[in-house]
N, C-alpha and C positions, 0 to 999 in steps of 0.2 A: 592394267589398272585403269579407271576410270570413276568417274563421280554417277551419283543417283540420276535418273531421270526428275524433270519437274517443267516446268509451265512459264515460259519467261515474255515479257512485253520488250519488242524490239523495235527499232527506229528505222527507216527507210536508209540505206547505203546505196549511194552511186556505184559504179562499176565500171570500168573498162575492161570487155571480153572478147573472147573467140570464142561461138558458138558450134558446136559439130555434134550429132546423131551419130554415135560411137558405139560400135560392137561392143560389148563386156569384154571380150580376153585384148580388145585392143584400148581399155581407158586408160592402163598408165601412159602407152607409146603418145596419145591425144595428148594429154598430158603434159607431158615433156615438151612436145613441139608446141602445143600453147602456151605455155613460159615462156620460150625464146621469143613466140613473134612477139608475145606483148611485153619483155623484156625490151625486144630490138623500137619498136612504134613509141611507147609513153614517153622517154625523154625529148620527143614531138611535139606530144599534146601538152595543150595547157590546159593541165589537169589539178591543178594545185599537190597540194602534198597528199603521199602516196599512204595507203593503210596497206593491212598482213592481204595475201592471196587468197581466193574463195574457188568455190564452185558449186554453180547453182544449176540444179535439176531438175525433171518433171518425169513422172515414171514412165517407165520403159513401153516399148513397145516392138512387138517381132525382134526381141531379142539385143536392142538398142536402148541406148540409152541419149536421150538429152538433152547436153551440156552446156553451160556457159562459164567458161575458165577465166580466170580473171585476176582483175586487182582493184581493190576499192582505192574510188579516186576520192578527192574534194570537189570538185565541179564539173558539170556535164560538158560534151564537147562535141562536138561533130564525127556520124560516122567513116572510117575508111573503111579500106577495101577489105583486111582481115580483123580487125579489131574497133568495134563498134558497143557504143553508151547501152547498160543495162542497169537495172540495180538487184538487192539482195532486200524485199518487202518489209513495211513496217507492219506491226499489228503482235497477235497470242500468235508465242510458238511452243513448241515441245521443245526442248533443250536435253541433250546429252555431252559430256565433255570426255573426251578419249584421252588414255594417257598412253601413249604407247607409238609402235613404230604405225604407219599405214596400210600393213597389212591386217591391221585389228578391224579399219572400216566394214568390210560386209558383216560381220559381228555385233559392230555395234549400232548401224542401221536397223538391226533384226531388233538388238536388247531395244531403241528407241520407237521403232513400230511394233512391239510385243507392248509395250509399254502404255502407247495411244489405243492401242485396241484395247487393252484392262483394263482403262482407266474409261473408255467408251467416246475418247476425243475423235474427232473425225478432221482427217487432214483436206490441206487443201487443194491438194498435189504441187505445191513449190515448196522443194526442199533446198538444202545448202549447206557446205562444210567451210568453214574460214580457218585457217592456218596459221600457227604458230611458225614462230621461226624457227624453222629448221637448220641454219646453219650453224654448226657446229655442236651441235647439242645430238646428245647419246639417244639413238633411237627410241630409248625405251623410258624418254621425259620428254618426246615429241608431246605438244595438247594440240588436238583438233575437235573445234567447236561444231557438234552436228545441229540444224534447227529442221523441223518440222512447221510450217505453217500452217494453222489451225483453220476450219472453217467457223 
């Protein structure tokens, strides 16, 4: 399940991520291990209060992808060694909303860039998925908010 595509104005978000250029068949393993360091690092920073987890990208290249995993913060902070200040850009994006487990993502990537190219929007190669909470809730009323930044 998932909602229409459409055109939404977003606001600049802080970040605290792990960066990594990830194989495709290895994004979830990436994944998982960027949760735990920046799991184990934030109650470090002073970061103010914490927002849902994101993941911001730029298209692929030789079969890579990427990544910056993360968690949007309230204040910027100082880089360390695996977990370093980014944000997720203000300005027009393309917006699609996922209802569903994570394996609907390369699906609904496609439905949201079938969608910019019909509509003749031109991205602006920073894309991103912000995350719902996922604990304890039935894979299949996961929401994972996809955005396209527009040029």
């Amino acid at each position: 399940m998932s909602t229409g595509c459409r055109i939404v104005t977003v606001e600049r978000h802080l970040t605290a991520v792990v960066k990594a250029d990830v194989p495709f068949g290895e994004i979830p393993q990436a994944q998982r291990r960027a949760r735990t360091t920046i799991d184990a690092v934030l109650p470090a920073l002073d970061v103010g209060a914490l927002g849902r987890t994101c993941t911001r990208w730029t298209p692929p290249t030789n079969g890579r992808l990427p990544m910056e995993m993360g968690t949007i913060v309230e204040r910027p902070f100082p880089a360390g060694d695996e977990v370093v200040p980014s944000d997720l850009p203000a300005g027009r994006a393309a917006f699609f909303l996922l209802i569903g487990p994570f394996d609907g993502l390369p699906k609904a990537w496609e439905t949201l860039f079938g969608w910019c190219s019909a509509e003749k929007l031109t991205p602006a190669g920073v894309n991103w998925e912000i995350y719902g909470d996922g604990r304890n809730v039935d894979p299949a009323r996961l929401e994972t908010e996809l955005y396209v930044l527009l040029a």
